[in-house]
C-alpha positions as CSV (number, residue, x, y, z in Angstrom):
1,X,-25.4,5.6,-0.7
2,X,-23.7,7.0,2.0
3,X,-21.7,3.7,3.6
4,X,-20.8,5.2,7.3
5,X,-24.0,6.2,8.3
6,X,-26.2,3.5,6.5
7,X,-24.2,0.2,6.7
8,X,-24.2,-1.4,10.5
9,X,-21.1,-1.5,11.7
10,X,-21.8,-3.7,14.5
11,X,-22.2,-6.4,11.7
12,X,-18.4,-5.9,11.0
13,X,-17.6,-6.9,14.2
14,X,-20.0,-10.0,14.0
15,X,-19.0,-11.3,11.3
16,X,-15.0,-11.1,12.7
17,X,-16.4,-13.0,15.3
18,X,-18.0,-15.7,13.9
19,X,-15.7,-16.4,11.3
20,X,-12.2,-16.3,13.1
21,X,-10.5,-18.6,11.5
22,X,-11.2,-16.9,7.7
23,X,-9.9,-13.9,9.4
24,X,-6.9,-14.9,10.9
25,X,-6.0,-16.3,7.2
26,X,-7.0,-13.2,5.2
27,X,-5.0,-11.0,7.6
28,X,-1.2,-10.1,8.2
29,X,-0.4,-13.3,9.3
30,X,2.6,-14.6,12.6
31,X,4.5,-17.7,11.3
32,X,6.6,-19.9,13.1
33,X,10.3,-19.3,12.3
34,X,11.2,-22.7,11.3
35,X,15.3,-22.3,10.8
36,X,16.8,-22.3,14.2
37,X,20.0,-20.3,13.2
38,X,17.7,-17.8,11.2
39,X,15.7,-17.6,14.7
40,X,19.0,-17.0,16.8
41,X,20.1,-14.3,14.0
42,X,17.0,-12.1,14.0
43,X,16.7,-12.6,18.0
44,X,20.0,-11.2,18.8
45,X,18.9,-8.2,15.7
46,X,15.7,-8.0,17.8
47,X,17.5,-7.5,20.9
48,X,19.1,-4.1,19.5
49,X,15.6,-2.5,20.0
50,X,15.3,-4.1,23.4
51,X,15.3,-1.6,26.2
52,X,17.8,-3.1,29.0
53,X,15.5,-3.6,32.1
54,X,13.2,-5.7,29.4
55,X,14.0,-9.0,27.2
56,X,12.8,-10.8,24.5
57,X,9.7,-13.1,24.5
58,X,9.4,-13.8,21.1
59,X,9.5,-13.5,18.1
60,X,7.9,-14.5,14.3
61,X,7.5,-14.2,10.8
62,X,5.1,-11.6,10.0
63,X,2.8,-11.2,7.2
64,X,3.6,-11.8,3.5
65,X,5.3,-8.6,1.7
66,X,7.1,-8.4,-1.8
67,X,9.5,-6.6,-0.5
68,X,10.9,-6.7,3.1
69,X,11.8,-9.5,5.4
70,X,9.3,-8.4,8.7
71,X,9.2,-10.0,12.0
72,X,6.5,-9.1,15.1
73,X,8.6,-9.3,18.1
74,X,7.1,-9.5,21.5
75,X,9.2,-8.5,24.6
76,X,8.8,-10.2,28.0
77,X,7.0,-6.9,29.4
78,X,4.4,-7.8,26.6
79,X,5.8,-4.5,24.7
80,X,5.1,-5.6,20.6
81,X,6.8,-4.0,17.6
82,X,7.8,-4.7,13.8
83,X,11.4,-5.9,13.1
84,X,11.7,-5.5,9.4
85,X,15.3,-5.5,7.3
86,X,15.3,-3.0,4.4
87,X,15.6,-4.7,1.4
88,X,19.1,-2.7,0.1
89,X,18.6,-4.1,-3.3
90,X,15.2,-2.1,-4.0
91,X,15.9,0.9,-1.2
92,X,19.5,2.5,-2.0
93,X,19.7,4.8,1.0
94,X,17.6,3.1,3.6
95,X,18.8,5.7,5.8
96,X,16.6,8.2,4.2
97,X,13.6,5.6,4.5
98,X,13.8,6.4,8.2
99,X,14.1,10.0,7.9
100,X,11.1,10.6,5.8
101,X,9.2,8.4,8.7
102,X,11.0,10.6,11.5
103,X,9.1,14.0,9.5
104,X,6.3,12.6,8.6
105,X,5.5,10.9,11.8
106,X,6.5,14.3,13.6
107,X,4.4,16.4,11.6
108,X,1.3,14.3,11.7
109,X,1.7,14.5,15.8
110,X,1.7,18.2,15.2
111,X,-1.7,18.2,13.3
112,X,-3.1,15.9,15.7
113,X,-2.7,18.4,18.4
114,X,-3.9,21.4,16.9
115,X,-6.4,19.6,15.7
116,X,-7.2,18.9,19.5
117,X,-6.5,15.4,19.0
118,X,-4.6,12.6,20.7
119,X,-3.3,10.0,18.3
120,X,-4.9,7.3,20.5
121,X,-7.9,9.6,19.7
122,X,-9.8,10.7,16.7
123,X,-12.3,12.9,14.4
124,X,-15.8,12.3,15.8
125,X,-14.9,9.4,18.4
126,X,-12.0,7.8,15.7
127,X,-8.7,6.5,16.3
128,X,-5.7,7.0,13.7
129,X,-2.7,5.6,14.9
130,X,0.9,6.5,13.0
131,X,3.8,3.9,13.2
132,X,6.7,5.6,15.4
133,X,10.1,4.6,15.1
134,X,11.7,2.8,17.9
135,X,15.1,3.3,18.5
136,X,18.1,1.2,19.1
137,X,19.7,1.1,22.2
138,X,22.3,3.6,20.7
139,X,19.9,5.7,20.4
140,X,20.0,5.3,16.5
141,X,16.9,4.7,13.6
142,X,18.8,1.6,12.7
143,X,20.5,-1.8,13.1
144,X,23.3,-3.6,10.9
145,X,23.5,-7.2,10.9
146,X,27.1,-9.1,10.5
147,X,26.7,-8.5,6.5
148,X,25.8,-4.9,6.5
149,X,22.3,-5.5,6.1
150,X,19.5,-2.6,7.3
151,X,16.9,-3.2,10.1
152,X,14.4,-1.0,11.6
153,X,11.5,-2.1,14.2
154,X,8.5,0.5,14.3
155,X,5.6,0.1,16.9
156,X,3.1,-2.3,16.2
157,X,-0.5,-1.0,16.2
158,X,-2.5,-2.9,18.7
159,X,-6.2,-3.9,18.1
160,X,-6.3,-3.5,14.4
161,X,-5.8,-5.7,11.6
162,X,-4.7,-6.0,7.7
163,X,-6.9,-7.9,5.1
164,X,-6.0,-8.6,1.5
165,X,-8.9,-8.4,-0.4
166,X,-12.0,-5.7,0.6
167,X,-14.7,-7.5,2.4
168,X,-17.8,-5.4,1.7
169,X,-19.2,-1.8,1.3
170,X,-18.1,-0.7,4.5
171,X,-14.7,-2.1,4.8
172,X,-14.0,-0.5,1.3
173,X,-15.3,2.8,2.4
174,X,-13.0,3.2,5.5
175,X,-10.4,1.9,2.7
176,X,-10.6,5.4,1.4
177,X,-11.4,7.2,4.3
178,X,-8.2,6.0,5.4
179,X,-5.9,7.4,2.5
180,X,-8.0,10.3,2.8
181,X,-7.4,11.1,6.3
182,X,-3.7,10.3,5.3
183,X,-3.6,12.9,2.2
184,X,-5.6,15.3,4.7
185,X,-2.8,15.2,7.5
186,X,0.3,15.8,5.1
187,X,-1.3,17.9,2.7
188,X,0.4,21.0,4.2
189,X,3.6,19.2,4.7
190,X,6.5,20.6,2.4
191,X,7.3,18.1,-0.1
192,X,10.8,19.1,-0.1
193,X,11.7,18.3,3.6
194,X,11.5,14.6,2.5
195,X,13.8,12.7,-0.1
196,X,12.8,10.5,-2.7
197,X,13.4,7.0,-1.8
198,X,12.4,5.1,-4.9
199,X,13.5,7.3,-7.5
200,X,11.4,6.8,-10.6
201,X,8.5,5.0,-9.1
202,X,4.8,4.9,-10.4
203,X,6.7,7.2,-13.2
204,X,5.2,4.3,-15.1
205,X,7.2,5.6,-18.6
206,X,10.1,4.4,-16.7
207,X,8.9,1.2,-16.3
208,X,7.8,0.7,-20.0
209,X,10.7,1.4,-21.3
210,X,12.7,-1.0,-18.6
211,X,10.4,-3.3,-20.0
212,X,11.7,-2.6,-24.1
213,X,14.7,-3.3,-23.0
214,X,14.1,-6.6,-21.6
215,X,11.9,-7.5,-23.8
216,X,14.7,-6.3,-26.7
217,X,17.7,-9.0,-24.9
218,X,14.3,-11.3,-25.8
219,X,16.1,-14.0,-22.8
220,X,12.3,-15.6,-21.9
221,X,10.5,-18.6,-23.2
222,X,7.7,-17.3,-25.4
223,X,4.3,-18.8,-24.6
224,X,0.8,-18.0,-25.7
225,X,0.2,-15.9,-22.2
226,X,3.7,-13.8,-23.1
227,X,2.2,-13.1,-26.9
228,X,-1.0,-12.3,-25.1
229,X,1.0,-9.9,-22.8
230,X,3.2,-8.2,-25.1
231,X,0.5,-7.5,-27.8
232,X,-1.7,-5.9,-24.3
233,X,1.3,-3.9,-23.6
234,X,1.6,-2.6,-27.4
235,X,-1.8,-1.7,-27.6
236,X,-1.6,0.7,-24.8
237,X,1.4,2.3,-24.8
238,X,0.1,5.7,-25.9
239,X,-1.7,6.2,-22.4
240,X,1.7,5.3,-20.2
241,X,2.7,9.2,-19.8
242,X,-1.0,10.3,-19.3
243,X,-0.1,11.6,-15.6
244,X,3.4,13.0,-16.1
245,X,2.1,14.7,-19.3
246,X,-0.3,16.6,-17.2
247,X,2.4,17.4,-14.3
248,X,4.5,18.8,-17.2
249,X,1.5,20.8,-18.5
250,X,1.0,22.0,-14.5
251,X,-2.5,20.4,-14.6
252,X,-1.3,18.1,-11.8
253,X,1.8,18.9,-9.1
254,X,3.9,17.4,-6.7
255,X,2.8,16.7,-3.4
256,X,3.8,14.0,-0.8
257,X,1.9,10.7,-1.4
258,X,2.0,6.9,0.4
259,X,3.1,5.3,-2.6
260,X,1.4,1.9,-1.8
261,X,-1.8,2.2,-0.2
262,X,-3.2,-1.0,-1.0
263,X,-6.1,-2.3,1.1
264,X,-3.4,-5.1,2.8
265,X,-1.7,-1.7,4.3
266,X,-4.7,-0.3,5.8
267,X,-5.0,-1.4,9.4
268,X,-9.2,-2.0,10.2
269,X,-9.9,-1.7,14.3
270,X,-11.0,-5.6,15.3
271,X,-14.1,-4.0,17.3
272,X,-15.7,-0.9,14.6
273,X,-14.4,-2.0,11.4
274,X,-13.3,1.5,11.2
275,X,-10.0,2.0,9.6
276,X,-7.1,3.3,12.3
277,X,-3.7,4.2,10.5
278,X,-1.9,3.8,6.9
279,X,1.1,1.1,7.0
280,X,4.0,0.3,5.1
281,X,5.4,3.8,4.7
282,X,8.9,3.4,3.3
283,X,7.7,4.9,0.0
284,X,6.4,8.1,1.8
285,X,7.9,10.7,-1.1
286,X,7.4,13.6,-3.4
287,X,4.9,12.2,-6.0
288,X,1.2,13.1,-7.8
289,X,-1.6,12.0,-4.9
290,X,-3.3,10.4,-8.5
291,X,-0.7,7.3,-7.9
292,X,-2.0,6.6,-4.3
293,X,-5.8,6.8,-5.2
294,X,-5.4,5.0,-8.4
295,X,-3.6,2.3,-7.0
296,X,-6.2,2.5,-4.0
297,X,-8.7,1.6,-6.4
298,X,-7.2,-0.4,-8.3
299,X,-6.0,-3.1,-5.1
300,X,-9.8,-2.3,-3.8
301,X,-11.7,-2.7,-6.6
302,X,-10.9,-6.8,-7.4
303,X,-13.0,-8.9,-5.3
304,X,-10.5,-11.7,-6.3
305,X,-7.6,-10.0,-4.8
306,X,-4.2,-9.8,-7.3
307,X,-3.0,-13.6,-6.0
308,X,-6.0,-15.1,-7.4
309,X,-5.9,-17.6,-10.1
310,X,-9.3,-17.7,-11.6
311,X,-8.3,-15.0,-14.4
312,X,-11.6,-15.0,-16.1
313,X,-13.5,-14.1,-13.0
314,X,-11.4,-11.1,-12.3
315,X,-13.5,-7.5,-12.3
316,X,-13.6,-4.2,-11.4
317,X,-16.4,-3.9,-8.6
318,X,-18.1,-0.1,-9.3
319,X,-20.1,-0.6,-5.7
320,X,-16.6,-1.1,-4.2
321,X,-15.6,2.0,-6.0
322,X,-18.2,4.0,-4.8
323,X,-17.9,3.1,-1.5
324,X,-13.8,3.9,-1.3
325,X,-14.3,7.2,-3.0
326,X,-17.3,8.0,-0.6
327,X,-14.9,7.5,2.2
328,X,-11.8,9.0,0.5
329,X,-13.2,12.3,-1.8
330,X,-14.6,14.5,1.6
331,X,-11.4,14.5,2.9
332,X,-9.6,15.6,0.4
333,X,-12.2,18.6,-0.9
334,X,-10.5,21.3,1.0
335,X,-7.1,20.9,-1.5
336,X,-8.1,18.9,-4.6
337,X,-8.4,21.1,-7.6
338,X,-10.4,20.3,-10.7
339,X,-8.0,18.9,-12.3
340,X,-7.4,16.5,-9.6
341,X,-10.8,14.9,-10.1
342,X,-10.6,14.9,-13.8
343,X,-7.6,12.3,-13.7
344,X,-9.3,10.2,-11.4
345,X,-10.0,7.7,-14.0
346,X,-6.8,7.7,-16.6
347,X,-5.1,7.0,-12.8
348,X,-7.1,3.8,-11.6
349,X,-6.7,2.5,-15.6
350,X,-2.6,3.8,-15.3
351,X,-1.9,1.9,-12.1
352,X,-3.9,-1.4,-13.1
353,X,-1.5,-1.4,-16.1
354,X,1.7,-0.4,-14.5
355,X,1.2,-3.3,-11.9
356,X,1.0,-5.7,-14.7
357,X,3.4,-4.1,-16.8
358,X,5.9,-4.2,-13.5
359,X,4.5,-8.2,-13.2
360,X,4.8,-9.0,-16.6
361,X,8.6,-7.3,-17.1
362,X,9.8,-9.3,-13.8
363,X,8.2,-12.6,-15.2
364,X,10.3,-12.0,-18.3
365,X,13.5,-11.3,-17.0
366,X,13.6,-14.3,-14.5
367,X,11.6,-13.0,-11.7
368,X,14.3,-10.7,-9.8
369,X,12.1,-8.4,-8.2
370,X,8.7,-9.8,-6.3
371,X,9.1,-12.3,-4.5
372,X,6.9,-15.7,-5.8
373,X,5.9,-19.1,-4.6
374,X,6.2,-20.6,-8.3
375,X,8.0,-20.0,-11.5
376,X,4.5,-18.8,-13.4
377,X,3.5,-16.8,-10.4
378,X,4.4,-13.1,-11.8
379,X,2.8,-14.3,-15.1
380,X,-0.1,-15.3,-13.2
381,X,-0.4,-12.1,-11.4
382,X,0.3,-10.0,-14.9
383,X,-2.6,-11.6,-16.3
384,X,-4.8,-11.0,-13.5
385,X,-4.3,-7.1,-13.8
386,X,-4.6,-7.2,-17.8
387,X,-7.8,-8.0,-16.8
388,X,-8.8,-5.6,-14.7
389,X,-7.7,-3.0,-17.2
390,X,-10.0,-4.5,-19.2
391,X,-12.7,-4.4,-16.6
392,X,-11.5,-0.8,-15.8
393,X,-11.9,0.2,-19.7
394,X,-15.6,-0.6,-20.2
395,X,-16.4,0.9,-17.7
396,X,-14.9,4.4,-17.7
397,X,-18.4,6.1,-18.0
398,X,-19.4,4.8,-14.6
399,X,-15.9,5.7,-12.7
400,X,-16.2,9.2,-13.9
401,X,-19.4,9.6,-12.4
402,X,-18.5,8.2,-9.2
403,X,-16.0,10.2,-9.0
404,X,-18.6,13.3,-9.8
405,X,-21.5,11.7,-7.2
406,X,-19.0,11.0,-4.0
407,X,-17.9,14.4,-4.0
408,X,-21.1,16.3,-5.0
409,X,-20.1,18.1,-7.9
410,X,-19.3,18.0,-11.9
411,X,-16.3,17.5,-12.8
């Protein structure tokens, strides 16, 4: 079925409408800032990416990353942006965070033009908006705080919107018309003029064997979920090099890839329900694109979204995949190669497992990495993608040819 043409998308907008309050929830959402000294801390931090003739209005918490402390900040000319600090611990050179931003950001302008686009403008009536880096008032990329820590603020993109979980056919087809038209802009960008930021990441071998070695020091309480989990991990491990095997082999290169292109980092226009811009893009890097669309599908695909607790009722959604790779295959036609389609599926199965295997290994060693709301919580999300690998498994005969019917050829 082809989603763009044949689903209404004035019924998108209706049913933001009429349900306001469920979308206000299920999107990025602005908090409060409870802690008056935290408030007066990331005020004066906010004030470094104030222009002079302007002044802050306000500023709060903003949505609910893993990762990153972010902040929408909203100056007194009614100018919003994102304040976000770098999370040092996880990004060693946040400098180079910035830089990859600065290139990408640049180059996509570039395309835009030629392309006899505005980037308030689009393909065919479409608007795709980039995050731009706003500078500090001396003129740098970047902020430090009293304690050395790293703070950017990027524009915020107006008119658009974040959910975590896809909503129907159509939302999950501009889903992958999104990464798409992101893989489509940079796929003529040199992946050398940006650094690797997160060295090692989706290199999912790495992770495994991080995961031996925790598993080795044996410091975690052993419970009929961890047996569970460790006896899932086991019986997969021959699949984890599946993507770097085929790099080695030169069935799959390097090119630049978003690194975290979940459907909570594709920003949907409140009015068309038509995606607008990719965000998040600190893990913009050198990598295989099979990591972005795997872990597209993989975030798309569950109905249940990866904070649910109702394990059992956790599956991959083959309409939902249809409808992503409708939107995301077209786009990407003029530079895929064979080979690039065949690993469609081994990357959607890889990227369901490395997300638990990365849940699972932080559970077990104390919970250092994700941020959670309870002590079971990365158990609880572990378990959720061991199911969907399980999902993602019996159904590999219907993924391939998905993969084969969105893009209109055998593969």
């Amino acid at each position: 079925m082809d989603y763009e043409s044949n689903v209404a998308k004035p019924a998108f907008r209706d049913r933001i409408t009429g349900v306001q309050s469920q979308s206000r929830a299920s999107a990025k959402t602005e908090r409060m800032i409870t802690d008056t000294a935290n408030k007066e801390n990331i005020s004066t931090l906010a004030a470094h990416f104030i222009l002079p003739a302007d002044a802050l209005a306000d500023v709060r918490e903003y949505g609910a990353g893993n990762i990153n402390d972010t902040y929408l900040v909203t100056t007194a000319s009614g100018r919003r942006f994102v304040l976000q600090q770098i999370n040092r611990r996880v990004f060693k050179q946040p400098e180079w965070i910035m830089s990859n931003i600065r290139v990408y950001g640049e180059h996509v302008a570039a395309r835009m033009v030629v392309e006899g686009e505005l980037p308030q403008t689009a393909k065919a009536g479409r608007r795709w908006e980039t995050p731009q880096i706003v500078s500090a008032q001396d003129g740098r990329d970047y902020a430090l705080d009293t304690e050395g820590g790293f703070w950017r603020a990027l524009t915020f993109i107006e008119g658009a919107r974040t959910y975590p979980k896809i909503r129907d056919a159509y939302h999950a087809h501009e889903v992958g018309y999104a990464l798409g038209r992101f893989h489509s802009l940079i796929s003529d960008l040199d992946a050398g003029r940006l650094y690797d930021t997160l060295a090692g990441y989706h290199v999912t071998s790495r992770y495994l064997a991080y995961h031996d070695a925790v598993v080795e020091r044996g410091d975690f309480a052993r419970s009929p979920e961890v047996e569970y989990g460790l006896r899932f991990v086991a019986a997969r491990r021959d699949i984890i090099p599946v993507l770097e095997d085929a790099q080695a082999r030169g069935r799959l290169r390097l090119r630049l890839t978003h690194g975290d292109p979940k459907v909570d980092n594709v920003m949907i226009d409140d009015v068309t329900g038509q995606a607008v811009g990719l965000i998040d893009l600190d893990t913009i890097k050198p990598g295989l694109v099979q990591y972005d669309i795997g872990d597209c599908l993989r975030s798309g695909c569950n109905p249940l979204g990866e904070e649910t607790e109702d394990i059992d009722a956790v599956y991959f959604d083959m309409d939902l995949c249809r409808a992503i790779l409708q939107g995301y295959l077209p786009l990407v036609h003029g530079f895929y190669t064979v080979d690039d389609y065949t690993y469609l599926y081994a990357a959607v199965r890889l990227l369901a497992l490395e997300q638990a295997l990365r849940f699972f290994t932080d559970y077990l060693e104390g919970n250092v990495y994700y941020k959670i709301k309870r002590a079971c919580h990365n158990l609880t999300r572990a378990l959720v993608q061991f199911k969907l690998v399980e999902s993602i498994e019996a159904q590999e005969a219907d993924i391939r040819t998905a993969g084969e019917e969105a893009d209109g050829r055998q593969v």
